[in-house]
Structure formats: structure tokens, C-alpha cells
C-alpha positions as a Markdown table, in Angstrom:
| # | Residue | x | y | z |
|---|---|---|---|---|
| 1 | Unk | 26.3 | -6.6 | -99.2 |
| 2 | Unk | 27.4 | -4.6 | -95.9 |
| 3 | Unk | 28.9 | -7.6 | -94.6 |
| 4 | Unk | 30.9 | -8.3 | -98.3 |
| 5 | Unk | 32.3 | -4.8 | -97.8 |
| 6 | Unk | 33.5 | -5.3 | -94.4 |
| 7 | Unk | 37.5 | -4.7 | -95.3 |
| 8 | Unk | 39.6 | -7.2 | -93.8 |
| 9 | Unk | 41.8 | -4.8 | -91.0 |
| 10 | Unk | 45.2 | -5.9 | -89.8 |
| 11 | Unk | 45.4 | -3.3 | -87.0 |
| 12 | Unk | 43.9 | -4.4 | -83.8 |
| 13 | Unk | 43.1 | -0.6 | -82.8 |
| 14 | Unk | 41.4 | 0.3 | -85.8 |
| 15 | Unk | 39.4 | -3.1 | -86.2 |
| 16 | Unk | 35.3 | -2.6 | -86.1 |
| 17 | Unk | 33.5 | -5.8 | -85.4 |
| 18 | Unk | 29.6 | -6.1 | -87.3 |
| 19 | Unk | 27.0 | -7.2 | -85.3 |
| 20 | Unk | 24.6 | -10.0 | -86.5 |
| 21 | Unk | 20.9 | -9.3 | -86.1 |
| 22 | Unk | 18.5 | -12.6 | -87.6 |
| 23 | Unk | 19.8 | -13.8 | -90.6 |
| 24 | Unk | 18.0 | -13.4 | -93.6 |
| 25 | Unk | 15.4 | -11.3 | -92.1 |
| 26 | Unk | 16.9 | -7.9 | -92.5 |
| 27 | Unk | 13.8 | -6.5 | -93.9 |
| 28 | Unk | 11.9 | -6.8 | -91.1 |
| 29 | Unk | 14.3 | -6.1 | -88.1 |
| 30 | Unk | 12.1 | -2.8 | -87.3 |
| 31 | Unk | 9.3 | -5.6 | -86.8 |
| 32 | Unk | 11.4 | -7.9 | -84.6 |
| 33 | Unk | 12.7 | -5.0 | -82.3 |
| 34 | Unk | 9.1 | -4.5 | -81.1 |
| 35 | Unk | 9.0 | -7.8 | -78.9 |
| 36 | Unk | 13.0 | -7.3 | -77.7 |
| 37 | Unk | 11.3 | -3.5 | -76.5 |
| 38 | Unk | 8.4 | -5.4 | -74.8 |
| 39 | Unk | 11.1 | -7.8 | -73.2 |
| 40 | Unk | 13.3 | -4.9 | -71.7 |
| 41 | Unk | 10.5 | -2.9 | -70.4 |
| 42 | Unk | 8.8 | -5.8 | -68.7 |
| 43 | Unk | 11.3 | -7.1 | -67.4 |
| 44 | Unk | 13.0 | -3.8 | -65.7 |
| 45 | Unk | 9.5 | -3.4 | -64.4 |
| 46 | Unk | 9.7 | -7.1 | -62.8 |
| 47 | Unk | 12.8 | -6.7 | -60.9 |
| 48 | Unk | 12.6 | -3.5 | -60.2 |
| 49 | Unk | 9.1 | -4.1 | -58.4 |
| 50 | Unk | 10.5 | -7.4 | -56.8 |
| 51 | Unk | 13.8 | -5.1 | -55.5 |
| 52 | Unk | 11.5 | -1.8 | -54.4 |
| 53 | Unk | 8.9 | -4.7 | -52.6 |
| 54 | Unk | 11.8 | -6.9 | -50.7 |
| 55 | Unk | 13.1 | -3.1 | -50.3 |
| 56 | Unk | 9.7 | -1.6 | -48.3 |
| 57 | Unk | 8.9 | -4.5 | -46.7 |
| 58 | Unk | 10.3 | -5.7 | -43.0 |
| 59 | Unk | 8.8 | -8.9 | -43.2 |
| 60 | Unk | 11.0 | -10.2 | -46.5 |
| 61 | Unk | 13.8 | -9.4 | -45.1 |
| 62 | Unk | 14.5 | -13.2 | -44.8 |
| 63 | Unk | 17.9 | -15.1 | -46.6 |
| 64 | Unk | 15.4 | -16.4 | -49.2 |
| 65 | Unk | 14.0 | -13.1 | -50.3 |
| 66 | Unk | 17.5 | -11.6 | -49.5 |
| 67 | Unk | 18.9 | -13.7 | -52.3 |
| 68 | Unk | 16.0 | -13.5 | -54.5 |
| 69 | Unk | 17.1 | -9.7 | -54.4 |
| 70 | Unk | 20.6 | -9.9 | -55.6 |
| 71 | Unk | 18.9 | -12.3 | -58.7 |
| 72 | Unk | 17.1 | -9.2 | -59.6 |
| 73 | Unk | 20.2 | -7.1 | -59.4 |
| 74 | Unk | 22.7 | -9.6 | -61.5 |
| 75 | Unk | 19.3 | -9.9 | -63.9 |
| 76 | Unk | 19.1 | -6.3 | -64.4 |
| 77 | Unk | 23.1 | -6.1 | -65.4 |
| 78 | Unk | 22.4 | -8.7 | -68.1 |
| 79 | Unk | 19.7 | -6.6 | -69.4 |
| 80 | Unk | 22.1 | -3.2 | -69.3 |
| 81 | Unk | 24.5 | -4.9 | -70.5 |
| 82 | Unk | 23.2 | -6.2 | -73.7 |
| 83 | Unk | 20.1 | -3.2 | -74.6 |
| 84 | Unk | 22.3 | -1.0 | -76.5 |
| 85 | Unk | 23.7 | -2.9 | -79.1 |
| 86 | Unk | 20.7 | -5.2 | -79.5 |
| 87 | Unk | 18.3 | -2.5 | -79.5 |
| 88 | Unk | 21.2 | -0.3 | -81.5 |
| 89 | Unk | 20.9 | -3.2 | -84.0 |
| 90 | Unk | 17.7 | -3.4 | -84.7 |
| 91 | Unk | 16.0 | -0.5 | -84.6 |
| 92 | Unk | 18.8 | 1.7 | -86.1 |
| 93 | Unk | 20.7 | -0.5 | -87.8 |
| 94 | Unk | 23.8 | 0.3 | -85.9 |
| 95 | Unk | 26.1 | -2.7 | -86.9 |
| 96 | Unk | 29.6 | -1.3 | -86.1 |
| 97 | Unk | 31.4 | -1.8 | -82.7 |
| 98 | Unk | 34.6 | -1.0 | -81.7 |
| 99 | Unk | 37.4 | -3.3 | -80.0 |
| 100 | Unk | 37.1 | -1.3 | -77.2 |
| 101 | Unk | 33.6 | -1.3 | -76.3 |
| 102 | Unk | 32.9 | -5.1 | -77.5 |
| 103 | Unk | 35.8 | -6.0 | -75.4 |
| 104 | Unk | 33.6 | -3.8 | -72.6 |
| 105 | Unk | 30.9 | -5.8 | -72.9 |
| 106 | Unk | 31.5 | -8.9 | -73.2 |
| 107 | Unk | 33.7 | -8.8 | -70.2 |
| 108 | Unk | 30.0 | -7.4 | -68.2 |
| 109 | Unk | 27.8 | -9.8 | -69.9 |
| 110 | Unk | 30.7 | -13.1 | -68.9 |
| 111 | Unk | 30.8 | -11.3 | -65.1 |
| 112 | Unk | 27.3 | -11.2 | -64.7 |
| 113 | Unk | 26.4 | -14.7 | -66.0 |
| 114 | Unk | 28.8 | -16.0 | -63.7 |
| 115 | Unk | 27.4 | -13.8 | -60.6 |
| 116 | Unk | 24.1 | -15.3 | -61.8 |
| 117 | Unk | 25.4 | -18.6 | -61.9 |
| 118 | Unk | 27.0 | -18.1 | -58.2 |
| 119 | Unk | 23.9 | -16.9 | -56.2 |
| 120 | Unk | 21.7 | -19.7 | -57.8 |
| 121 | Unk | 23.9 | -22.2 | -56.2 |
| 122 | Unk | 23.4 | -19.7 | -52.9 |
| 123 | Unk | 20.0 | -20.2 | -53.2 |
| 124 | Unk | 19.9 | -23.8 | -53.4 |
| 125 | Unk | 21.9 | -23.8 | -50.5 |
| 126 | Unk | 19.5 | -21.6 | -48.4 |
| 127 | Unk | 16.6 | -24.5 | -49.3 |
| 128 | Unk | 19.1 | -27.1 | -48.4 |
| 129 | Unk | 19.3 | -25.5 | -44.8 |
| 130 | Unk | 15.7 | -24.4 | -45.0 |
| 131 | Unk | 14.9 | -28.0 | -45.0 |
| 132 | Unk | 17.2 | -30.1 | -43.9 |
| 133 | Unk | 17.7 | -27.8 | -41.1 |
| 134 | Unk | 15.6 | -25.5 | -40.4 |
| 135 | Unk | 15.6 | -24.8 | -36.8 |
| 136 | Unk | 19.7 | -23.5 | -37.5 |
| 137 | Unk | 18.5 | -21.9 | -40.4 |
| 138 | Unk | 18.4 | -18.0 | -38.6 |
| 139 | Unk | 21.6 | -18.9 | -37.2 |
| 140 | Unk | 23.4 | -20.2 | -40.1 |
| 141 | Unk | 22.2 | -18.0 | -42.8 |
| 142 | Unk | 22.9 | -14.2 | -41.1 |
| 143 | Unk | 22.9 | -11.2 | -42.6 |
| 144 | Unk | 27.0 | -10.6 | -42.1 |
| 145 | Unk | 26.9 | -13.8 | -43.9 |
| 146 | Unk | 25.2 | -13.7 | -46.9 |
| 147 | Unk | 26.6 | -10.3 | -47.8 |
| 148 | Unk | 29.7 | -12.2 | -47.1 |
| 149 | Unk | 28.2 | -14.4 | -49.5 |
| 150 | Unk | 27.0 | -12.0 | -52.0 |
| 151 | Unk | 30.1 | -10.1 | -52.1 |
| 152 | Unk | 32.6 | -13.8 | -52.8 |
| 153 | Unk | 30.2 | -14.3 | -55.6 |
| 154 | Unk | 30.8 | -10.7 | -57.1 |
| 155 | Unk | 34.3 | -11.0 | -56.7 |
| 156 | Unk | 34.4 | -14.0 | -58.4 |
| 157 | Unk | 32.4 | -13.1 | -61.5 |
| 158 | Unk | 34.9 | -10.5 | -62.0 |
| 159 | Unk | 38.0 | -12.3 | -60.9 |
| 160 | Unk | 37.5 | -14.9 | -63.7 |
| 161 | Unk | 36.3 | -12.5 | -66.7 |
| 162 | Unk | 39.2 | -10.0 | -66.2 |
| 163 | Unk | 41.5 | -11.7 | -68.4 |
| 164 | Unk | 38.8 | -12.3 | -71.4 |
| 165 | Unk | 39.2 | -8.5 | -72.5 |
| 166 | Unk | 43.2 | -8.7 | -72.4 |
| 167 | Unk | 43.1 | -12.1 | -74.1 |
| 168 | Unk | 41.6 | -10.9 | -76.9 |
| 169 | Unk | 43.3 | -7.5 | -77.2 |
| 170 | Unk | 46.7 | -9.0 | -77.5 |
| 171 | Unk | 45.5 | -10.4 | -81.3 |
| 172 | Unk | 45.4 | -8.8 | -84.7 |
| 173 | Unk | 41.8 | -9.3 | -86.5 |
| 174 | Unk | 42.5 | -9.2 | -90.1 |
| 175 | Unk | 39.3 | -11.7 | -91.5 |
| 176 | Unk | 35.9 | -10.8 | -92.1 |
| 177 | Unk | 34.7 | -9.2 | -88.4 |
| 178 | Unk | 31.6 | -10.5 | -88.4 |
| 179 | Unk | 30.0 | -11.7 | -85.2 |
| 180 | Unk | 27.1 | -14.2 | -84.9 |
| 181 | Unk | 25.1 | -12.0 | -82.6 |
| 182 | Unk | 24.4 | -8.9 | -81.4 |
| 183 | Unk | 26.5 | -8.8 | -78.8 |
| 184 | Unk | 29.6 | -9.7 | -77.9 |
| 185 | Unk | 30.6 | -13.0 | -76.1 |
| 186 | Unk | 34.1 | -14.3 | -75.7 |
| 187 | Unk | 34.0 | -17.3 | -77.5 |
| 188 | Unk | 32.4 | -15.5 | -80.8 |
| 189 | Unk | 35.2 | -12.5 | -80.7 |
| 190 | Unk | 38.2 | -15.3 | -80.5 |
| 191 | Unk | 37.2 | -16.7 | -83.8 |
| 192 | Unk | 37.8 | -13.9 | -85.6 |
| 193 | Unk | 41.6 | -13.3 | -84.4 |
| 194 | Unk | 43.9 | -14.2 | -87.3 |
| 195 | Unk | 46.4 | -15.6 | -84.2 |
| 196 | Unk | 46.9 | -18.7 | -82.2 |
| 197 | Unk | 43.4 | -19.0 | -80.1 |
| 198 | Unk | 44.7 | -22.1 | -78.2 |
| 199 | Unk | 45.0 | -20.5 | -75.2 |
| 200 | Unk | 41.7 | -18.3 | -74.9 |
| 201 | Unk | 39.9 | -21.6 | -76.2 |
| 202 | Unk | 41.6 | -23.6 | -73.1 |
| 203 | Unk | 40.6 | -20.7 | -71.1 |
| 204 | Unk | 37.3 | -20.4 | -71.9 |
| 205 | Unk | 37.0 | -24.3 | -72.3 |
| 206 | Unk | 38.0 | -24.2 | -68.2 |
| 207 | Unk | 35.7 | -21.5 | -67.6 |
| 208 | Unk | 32.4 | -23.4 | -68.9 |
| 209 | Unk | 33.2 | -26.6 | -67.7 |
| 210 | Unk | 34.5 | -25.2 | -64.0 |
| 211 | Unk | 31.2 | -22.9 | -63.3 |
| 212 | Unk | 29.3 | -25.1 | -64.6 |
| 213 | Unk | 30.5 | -28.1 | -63.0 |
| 214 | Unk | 31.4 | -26.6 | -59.7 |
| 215 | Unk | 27.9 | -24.6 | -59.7 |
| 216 | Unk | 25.5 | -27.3 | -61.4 |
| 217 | Unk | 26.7 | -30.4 | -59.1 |
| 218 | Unk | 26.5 | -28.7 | -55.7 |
| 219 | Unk | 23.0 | -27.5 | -56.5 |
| 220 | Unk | 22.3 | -31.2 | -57.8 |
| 221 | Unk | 23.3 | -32.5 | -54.7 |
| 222 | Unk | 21.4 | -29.8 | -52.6 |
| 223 | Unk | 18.2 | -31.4 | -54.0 |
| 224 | Unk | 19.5 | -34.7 | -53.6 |
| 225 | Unk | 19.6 | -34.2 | -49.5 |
| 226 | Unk | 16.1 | -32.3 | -50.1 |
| 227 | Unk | 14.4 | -35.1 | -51.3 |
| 228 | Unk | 16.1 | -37.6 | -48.8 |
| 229 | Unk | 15.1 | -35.2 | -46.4 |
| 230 | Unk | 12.0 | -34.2 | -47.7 |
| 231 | Unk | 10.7 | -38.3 | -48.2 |
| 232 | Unk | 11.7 | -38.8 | -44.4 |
| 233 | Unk | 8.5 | -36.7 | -43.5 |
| 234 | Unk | 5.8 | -38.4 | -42.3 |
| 235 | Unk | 3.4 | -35.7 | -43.3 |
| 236 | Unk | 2.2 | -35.8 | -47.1 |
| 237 | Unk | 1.4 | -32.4 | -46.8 |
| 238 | Unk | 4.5 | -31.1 | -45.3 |
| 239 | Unk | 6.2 | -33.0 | -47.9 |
| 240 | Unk | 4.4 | -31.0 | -50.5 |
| 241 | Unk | 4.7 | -27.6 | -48.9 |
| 242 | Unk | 8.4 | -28.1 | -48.8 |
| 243 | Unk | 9.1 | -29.1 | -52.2 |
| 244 | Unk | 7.0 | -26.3 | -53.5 |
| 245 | Unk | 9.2 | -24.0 | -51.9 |
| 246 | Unk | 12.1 | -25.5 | -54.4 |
| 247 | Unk | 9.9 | -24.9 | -57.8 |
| 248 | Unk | 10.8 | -21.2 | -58.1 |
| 249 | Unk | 14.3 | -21.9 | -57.7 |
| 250 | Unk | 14.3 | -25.0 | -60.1 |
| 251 | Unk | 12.7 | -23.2 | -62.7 |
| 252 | Unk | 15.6 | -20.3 | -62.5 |
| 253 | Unk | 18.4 | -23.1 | -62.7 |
| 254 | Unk | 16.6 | -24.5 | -65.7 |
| 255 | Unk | 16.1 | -21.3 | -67.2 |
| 256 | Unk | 19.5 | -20.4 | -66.8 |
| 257 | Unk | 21.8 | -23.2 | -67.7 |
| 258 | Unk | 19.9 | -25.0 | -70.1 |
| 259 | Unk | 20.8 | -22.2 | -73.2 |
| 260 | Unk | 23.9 | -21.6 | -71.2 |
| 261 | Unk | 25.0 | -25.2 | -71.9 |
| 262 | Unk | 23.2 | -25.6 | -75.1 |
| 263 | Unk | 25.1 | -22.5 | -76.4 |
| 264 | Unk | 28.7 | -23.1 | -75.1 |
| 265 | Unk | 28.2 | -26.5 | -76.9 |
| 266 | Unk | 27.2 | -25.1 | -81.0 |
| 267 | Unk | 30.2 | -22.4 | -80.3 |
| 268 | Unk | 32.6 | -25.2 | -79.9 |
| 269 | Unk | 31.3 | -28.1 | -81.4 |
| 270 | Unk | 27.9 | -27.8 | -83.6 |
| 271 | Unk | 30.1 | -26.1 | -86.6 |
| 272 | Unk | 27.8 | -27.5 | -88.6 |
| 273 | Unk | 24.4 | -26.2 | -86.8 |
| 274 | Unk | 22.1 | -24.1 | -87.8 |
| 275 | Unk | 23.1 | -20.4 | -87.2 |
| 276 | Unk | 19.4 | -19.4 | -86.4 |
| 277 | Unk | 19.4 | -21.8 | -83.2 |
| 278 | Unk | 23.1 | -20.5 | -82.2 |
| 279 | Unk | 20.9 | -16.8 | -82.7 |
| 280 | Unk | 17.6 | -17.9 | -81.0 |
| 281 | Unk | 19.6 | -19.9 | -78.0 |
| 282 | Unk | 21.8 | -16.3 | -77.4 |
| 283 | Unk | 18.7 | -14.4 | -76.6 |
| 284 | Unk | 17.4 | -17.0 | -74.5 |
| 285 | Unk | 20.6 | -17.7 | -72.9 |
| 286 | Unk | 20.6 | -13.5 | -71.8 |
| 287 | Unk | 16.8 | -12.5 | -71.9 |
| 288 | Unk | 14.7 | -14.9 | -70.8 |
| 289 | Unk | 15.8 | -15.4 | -67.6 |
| 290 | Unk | 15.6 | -11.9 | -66.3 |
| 291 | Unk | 11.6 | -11.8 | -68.2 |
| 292 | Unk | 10.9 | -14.9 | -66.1 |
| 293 | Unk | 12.5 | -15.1 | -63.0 |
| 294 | Unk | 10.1 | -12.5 | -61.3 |
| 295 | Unk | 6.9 | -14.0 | -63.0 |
| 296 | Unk | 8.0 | -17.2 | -62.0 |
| 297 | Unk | 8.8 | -16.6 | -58.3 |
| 298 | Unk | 6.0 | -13.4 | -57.8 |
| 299 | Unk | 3.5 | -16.6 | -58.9 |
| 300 | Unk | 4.8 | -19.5 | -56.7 |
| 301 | Unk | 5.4 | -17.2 | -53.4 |
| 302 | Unk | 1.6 | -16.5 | -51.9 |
| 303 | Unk | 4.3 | -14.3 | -49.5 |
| 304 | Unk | 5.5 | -12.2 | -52.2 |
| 305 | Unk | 2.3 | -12.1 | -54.2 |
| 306 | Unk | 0.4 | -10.3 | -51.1 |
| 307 | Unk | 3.1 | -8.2 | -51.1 |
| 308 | Unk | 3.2 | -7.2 | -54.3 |
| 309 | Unk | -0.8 | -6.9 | -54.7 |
| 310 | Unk | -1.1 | -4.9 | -51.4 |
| 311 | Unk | 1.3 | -2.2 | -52.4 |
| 312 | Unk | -0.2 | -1.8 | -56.5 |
């Protein structure tokens, strides 16, 4: 009945947009908020602890760990970015957003999915030379140069997100503003313009298929070299010790871009699908990875794990 009532609003700045929690369970959305609460908490308290450990301790300050720290950082901008509408949503049933502040956050949530996206393939890179090359590896991968690094992939997150919020203020909104999450994304918000969306979807079309494929193929070849390199070893147990190095990192890639892709796809071509799997694929598109990332490389690193036992 709320989202019947939603009136139909021809001015862009007095348009409200109506979040979407999971449909049909309205009900219990108190209920569902408890495990989104338990996914926030734990998973501040992850990358916190693995930026406050890398932090304290000399002996992680090391391109791998160095990179592992700005994954914590991007991960913890997701979370910001997306806790108070979702939480907003569900545990007070706060539906309404304005232009302004979806237009806000969306832009964040793009930038720091593509920043995320960046130091992945910056991470892939440091095995690659960790490997392949590894007495060069102090020498190629300095500090100067990975904050060189860190700051290209910043820029660039934000660079390619800045015209999503002008894109979509520029149309009038006049059908029924209702998103289908809770949160805003750009290619949800353009559907609901009452305009010509040919150029935001080109846009945003680009956008996917450029990060994507200029992110996902380097990082594909990476491991390509790897296990050329890696199958040159004589040793089977130096062949083992270096591809386990590559598990933490291949699990974050997965993590990542397998709901990214999944859920770029139903938004432009699975009209027909389900909307519970475009719902359940959103979350695990932005919460997942930052809940996993830490477990996953705090377990695979003995390193980090000593680190992390020594200091709790």
C-alpha cells in the first residue's frame, strides 16, 4: 500500500525515491536487520584489526600487506556507504530518500567498487612480480610507487563515477519511484527517469564492460605467467608454497566480481528474473566481500595470523 501511494512527481527537485527492503517479507524486516547488524559489526572489527595490525607492525610493512591495507580501506567505504539506508530500512522503516542524497551515494558506492576493483588487479600484479620475479621484487614494488599506485586507482574510481550523479540529475522522474534495493545504484535510479536513458545506459554499459574487462583480463593473465612460472619449478614444494600465496587473493577476485557481473547482467538483461535474486545478489555484490576478505586472508597468511594472535 505505501508503494501504491507513492504519487508520481514531475519535479526533479522535489522527487523522493522508496527504498526496496525483501519483498514480501515486510513483516519480519525487524528480524532480517539482526544478521545485516552482525554483518557491519564484524566486519568493521575485521578490517579495522587487519589496518591497526599492518599499522603496529614493522615487519608487514611489505607491498603485499601494504595493498591488503588499502582493501580494508576501499571495504570499509562500501560498508559506510551503504549502513544508513539499509539499516534505516530495516530497522526503522525509513523508505524515503531524496535526489540529492541517493545521487550521493550511489556516486560513493560506484567510486569505491571501482577502487576495489583497481587495487585487486594491484595485488595480482604484486604476486605476478612476487613470483615471476622475485629477486626485483623490493626494487620494483617501492613505497613511492605503490602510493603512486594507490593514489591512480583513487583518482580513477572517482574520475569515472563523477558524471553518474549529473547524468541523472539532468531527468525529470514522474513514474512510480520505486527502487529495487536499498540503496542506490546507477543503473536502478536511470530506470525510473521518464527521459531518454540512452546515454546513461551507453555510459554505464562502457563502464561495466571497461573495469571489468580492463581489470578482470590483466589479473587473468597475471595468473597465467604464475602458473607458467610456477610449473617451471622443480621443487613440488616450492610450487605449492607459491601458489598458496595466490589463494587469498583469488578468493577476493571471486568474491568480488562474481555478484558484480551476475548483477550488472539481471539489471540489463534478466527483465524477466526473479527480483529476490537481483535483491539477494545486491547484498552480496556490497557486503560479502568486506565480511570475507579479512577472514579469508587473516586464515591463509600464518604471517598475519601470528600477528594478529600475538597482539589479542
Amino acid at each position: 500500500m505505501y508503494i501504491m501511494s507513492a504519487v508520481n512527481d514531475t519535479k526533479l527537485n522535489s522527487a523522493m525515491f522508496l527504498l526496496t527492503g525483501i519483498t514480501g517479507q515486510e513483516d519480519i524486516h525487524l528480524w532480517i536487520s539482526i544478521p545485516f547488524c552482525f554483518i557491519y559489526v564484524f566486519s568493521i572489527l575485521g578490517n579495522s584489526t587487519i589496518l591497526f595490525i599492518i599499522k603496529i607492525d614493522p615487519s608487514l610493512h611489505e607491498p603485499m600487506y601494504i595493498f591488503l591495507s588499502m582493501l580494508a580501506v576501499t571495504d570499509l567505504g562500501l560498508l559506510i556507504s551503504t549502513i544508513p539506508t539499509i539499516l534505516g530500512m530495516y530497522l526503522f522503516n525509513s523508505r524515503e530518500i531524496s535526489l540529492d542524497s541517493c545521487f550521493a551515494q550511489l556516486f560513493f558506492i560506484h567510486s569505491f567498487a571501482i577502487i576495489e576493483s583497481s587495487i585487486l588487479l594491484l595485488m595480482a600484479f604484486d604476486r605476478f612480480v612476487a613470483i615471476s620475479n622475485p629477486l626485483r621484487y623490493a626494487s620494483i614494488l617501492t613505497l613511492p610507487r605503490i602510493f603512486k599506485m594507490g593514489l591512480v586507482c583513487v583518482l580513477r574510481g572517482v574520475a569515472v563515477s563523477f558524471p553518474f550523479p549529473f547524468l541523472l540529475k539532468r531527468f525529470q522522474y514522474c513514474r512510480v519511484n520505486v527502487l529495487s534495493h536499498s540503496y542506490c545504484l546507477h543503473q536502478d535510479v536511470m530506470k525510473l527517469a521518464c527521459s531518454d536513458i540512452t546515454v546513461n545506459y551507453i555510459y554505464g554499459l562502457f563502464l561495466t564492460a571497461s573495469t571489468v574487462g580492463f581489470d578482470l583480463l590483466p589479473i587473468f593473465l597475471s595468473y597465467v605467467m604464475i602458473l607458467k612460472t610456477v610449473l617451471s619449478v622443480a621443487s613440488h614444494t616450492e610450487c605449492l608454497r607459491a601458489l598458496n600465496t595466490c589463494v587469498s587473493h583469488l578468493c577476493a577476485v571471486l568474491l568480488f566480481y562474481t555478484p558484480d557481473i551476475g548483477l550488472a547482467l539481471i539489471h540489463r538483461l534478466g527483465k524477466g528474473s526473479s527480483p529476490l535474486l537481483q535483491i539477494v545478489l545486491g547484498y552480496i555484490y556490497l557486503l560479502v566481500p568486506p565480511l570475507m576478505n579479512p577472514i579469508v586472508y587473516s586464515v591463509n597468511s600464518k604471517h598475519l595470523r601470528g600477528r594478529i594472535i600475538r597482539v589479542f
